[in-house]
Backbone as a chain_set.jsonl record, in Angstrom:
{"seq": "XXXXXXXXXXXXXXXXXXXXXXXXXXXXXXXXXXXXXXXXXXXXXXXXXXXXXXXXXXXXXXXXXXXXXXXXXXXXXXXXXXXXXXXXXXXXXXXXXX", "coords": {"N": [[-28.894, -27.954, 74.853], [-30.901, -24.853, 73.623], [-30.824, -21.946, 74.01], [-32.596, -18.698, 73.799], [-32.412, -15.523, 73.057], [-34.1, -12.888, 73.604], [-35.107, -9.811, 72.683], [-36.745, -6.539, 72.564], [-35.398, -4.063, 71.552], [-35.479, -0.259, 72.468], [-34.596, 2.844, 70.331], [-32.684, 5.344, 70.696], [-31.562, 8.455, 69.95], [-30.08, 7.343, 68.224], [-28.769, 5.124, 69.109], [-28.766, 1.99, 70.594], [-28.924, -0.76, 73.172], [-28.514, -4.268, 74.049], [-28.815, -6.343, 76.862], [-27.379, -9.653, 77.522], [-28.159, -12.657, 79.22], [-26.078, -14.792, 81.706], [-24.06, -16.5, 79.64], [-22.589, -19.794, 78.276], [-21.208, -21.19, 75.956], [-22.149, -21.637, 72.122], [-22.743, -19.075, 69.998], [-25.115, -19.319, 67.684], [-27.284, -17.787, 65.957], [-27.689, -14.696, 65.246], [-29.886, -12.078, 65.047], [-31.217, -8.984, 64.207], [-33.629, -7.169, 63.57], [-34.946, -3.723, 62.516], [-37.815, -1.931, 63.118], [-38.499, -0.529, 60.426], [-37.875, -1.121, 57.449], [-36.09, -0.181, 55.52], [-34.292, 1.515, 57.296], [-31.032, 2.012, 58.03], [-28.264, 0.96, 59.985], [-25.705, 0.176, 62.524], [-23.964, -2.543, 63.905], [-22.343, -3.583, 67.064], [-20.692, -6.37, 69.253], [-20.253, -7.353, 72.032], [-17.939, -8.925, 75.055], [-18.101, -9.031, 78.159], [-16.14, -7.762, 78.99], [-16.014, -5.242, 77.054], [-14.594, -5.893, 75.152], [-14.862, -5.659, 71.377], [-16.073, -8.708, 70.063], [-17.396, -8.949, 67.759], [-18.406, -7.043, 64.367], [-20.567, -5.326, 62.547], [-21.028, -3.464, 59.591], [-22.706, -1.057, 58.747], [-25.69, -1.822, 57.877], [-28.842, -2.533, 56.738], [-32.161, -2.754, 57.058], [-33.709, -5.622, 57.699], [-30.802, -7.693, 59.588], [-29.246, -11.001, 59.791], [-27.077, -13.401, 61.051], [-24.953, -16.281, 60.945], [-22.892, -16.935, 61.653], [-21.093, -18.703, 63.868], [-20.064, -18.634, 67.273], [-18.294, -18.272, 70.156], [-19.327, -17.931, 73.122], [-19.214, -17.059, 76.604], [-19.86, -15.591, 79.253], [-21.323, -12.575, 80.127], [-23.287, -10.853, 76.959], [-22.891, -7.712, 74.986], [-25.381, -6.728, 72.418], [-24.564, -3.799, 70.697], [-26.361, -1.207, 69.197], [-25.811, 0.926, 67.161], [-25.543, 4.381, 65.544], [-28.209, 4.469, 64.032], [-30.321, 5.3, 61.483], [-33.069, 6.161, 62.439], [-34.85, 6.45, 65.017], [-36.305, 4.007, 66.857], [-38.033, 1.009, 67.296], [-36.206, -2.115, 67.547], [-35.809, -5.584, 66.838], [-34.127, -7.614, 68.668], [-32.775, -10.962, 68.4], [-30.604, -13.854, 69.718], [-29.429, -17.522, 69.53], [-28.363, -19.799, 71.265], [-26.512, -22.532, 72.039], [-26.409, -23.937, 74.545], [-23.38, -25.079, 76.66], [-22.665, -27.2, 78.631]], "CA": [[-30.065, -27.126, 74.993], [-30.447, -24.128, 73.141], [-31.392, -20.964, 74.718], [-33.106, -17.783, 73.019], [-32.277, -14.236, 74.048], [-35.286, -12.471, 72.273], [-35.196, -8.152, 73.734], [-36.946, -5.431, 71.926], [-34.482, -2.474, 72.101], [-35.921, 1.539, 71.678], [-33.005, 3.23, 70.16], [-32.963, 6.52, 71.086], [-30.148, 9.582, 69.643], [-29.173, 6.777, 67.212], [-28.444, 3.698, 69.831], [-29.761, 1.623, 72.151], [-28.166, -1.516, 73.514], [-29.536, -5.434, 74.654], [-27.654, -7.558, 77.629], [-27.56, -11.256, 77.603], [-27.869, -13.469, 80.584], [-24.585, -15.186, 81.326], [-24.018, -17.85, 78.512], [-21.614, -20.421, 77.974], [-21.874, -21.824, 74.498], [-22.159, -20.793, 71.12], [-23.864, -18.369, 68.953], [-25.457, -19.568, 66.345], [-27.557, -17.268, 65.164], [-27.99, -13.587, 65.387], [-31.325, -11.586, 64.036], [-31.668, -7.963, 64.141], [-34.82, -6.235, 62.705], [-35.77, -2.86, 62.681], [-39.253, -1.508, 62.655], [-38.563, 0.089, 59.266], [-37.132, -2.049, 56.135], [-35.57, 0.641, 55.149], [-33.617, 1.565, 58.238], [-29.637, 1.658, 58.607], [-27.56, 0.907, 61.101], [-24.251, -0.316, 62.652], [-24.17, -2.897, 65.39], [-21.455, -4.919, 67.521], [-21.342, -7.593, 69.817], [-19.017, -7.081, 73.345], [-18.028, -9.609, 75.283], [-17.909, -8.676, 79.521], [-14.417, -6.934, 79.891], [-16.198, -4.691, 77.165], [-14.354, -6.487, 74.124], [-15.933, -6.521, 70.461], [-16.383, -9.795, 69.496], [-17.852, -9.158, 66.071], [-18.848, -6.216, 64.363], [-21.698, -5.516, 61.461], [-21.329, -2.106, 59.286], [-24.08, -0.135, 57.802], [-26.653, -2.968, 57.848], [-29.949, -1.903, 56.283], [-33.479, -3.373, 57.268], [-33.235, -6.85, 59.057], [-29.693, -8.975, 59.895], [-29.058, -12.678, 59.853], [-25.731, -13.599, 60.905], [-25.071, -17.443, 61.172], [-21.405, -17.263, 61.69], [-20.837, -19.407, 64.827], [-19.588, -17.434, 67.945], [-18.053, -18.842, 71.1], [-19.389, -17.447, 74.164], [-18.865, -17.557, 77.887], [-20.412, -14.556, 80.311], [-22.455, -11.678, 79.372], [-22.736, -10.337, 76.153], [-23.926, -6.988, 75.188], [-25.844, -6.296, 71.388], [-24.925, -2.619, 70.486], [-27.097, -1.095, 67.788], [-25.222, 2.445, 66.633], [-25.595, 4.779, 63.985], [-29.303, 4.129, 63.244], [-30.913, 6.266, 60.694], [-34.459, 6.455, 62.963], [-35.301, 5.939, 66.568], [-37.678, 2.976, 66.746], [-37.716, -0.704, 68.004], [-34.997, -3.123, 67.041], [-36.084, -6.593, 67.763], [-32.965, -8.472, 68.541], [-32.869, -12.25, 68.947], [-29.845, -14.801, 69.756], [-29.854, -18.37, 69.078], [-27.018, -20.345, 71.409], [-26.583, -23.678, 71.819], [-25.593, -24.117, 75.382], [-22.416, -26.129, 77.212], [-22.466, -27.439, 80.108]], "C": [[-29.8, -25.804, 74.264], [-31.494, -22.863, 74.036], [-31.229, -19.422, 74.054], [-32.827, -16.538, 73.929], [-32.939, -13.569, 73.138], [-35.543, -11.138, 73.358], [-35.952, -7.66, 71.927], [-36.139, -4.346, 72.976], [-35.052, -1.197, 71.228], [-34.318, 1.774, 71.602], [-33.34, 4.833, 70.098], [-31.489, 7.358, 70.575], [-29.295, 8.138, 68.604], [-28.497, 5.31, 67.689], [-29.243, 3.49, 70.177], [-28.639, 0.103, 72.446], [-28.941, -3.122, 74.472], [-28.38, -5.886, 75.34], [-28.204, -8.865, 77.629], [-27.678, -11.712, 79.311], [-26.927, -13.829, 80.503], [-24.885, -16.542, 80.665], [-22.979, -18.476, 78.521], [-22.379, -21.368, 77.456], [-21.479, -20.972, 73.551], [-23.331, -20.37, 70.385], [-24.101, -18.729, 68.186], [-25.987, -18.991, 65.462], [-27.954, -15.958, 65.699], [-29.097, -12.615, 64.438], [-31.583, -10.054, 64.822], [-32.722, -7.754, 63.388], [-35.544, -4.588, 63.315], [-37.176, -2.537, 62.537], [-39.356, -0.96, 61.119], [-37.667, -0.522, 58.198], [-36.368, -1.387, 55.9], [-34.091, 1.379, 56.453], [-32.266, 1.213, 58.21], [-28.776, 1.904, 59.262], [-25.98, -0.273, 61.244], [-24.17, -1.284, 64.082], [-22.467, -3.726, 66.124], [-21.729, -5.069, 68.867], [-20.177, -7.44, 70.828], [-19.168, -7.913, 74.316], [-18.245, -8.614, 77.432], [-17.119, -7.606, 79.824], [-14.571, -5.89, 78.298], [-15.001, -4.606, 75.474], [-15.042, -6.758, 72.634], [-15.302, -7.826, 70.057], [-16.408, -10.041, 67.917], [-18.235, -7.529, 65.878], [-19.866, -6.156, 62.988], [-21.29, -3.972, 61.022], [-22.273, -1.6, 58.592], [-25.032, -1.164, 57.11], [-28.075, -2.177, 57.101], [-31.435, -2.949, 55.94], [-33.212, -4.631, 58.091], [-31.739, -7.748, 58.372], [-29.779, -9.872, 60.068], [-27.458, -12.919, 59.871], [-25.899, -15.312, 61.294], [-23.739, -17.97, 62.103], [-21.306, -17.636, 63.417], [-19.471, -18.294, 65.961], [-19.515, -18.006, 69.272], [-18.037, -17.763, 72.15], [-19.514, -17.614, 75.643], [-19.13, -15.778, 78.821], [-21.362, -13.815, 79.668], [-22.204, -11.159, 78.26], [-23.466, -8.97, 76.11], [-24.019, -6.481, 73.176], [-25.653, -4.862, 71.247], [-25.111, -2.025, 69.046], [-26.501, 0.68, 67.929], [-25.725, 3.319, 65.01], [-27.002, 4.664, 63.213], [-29.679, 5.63, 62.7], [-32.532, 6.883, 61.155], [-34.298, 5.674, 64.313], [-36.46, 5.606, 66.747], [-37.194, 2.247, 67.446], [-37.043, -1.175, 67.383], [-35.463, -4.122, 67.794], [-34.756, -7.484, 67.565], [-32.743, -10.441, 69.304], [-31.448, -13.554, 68.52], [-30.292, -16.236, 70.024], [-28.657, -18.902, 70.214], [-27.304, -21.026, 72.045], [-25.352, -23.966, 73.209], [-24.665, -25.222, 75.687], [-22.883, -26.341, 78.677], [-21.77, -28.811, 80.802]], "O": [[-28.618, -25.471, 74.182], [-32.617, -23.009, 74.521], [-30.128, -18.932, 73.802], [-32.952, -16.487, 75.153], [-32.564, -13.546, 71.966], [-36.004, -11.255, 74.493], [-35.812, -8.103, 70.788], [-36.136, -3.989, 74.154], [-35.12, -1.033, 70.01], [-33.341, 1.346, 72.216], [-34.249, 5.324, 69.429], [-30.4, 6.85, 70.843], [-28.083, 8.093, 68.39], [-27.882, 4.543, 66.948], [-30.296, 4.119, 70.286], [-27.574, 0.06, 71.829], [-29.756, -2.993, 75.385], [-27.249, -5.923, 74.856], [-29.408, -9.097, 77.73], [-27.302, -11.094, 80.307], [-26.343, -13.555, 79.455], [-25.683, -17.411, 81.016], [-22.045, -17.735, 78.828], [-23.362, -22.028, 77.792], [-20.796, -19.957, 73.694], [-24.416, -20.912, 70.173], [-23.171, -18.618, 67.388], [-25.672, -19.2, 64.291], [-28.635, -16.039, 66.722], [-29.004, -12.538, 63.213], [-32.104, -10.022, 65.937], [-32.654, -8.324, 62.298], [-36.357, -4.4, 64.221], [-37.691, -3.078, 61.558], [-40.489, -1.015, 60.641], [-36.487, -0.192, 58.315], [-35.328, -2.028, 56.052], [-32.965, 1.607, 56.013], [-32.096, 0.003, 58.365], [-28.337, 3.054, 59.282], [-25.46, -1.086, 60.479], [-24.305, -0.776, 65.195], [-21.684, -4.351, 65.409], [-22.508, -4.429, 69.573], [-19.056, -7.406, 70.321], [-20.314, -7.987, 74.758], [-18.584, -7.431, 77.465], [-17.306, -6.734, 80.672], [-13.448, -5.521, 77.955], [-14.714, -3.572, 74.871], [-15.69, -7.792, 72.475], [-14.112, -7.93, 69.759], [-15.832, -10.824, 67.161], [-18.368, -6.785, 66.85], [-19.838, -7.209, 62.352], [-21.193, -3.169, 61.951], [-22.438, -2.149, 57.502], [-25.087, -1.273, 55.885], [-27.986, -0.949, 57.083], [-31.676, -3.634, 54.946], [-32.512, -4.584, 59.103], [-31.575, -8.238, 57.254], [-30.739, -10.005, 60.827], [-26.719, -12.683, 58.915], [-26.913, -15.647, 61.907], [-23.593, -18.914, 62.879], [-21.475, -16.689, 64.185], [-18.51, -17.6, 65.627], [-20.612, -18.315, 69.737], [-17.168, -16.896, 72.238], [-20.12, -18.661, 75.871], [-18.216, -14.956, 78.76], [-22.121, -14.252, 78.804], [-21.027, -10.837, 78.103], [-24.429, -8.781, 76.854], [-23.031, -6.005, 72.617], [-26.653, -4.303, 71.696], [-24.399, -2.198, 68.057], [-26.879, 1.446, 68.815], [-26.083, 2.936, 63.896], [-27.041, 4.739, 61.985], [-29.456, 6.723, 63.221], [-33.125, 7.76, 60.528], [-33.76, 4.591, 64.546], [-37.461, 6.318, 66.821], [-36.209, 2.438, 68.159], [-37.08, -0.708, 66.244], [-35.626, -4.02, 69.01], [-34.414, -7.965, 66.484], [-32.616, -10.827, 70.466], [-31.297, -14.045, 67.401], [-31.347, -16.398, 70.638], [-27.675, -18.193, 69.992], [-28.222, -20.777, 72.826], [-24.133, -24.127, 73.149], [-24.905, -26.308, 75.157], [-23.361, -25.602, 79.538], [-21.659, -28.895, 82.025]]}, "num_chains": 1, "name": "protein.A"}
């Protein structure tokens, strides 16, 4: 089964931050988009105990990551460093175990 984690995050002073439900599985696909094409930013990906996972640097307008990502509790999306405080629509793709 695959199960969608689809947040709009306001980013406010340059962050903002999305939590997952608890997952076990993998990531398949990760999709940032800012409100503004133009827009850049810095995000990573922390597992529970607060761990990055992955990290993205100085991204600019919308992300697509594909790169397969083994997860197991909560995760949390943090969007840093943005160049404007808007919406970020952030949506995970993962392809549960059970």
């Amino acid at each position: 089964m695959v199960h969608k984690h689809l947040q709009t995050v306001t980013i406010a002073a340059g962050s903002g931050a999305s939590n997952t439900h608890p997952i076990d599985g993998i990531c398949r696909f990760i999709y940032i988009e800012p409100t503004t094409a133009t827009t850049t930013y810095k995000v990573n990906f922390t597992d529970e105990d607060s761990d990055t996972v992955k990290s993205w640097d100085w991204t600019r307008g919308t992300m697509r990551d594909f790169t397969p990502l083994i997860m197991h509790g909560i995760y949390t999306v943090n969007v840093t460093n943005s160049t404007a405080n808007e919406d970020f629509d952030i949506k995970l793709l993962v392809e549960e175990k059970r």
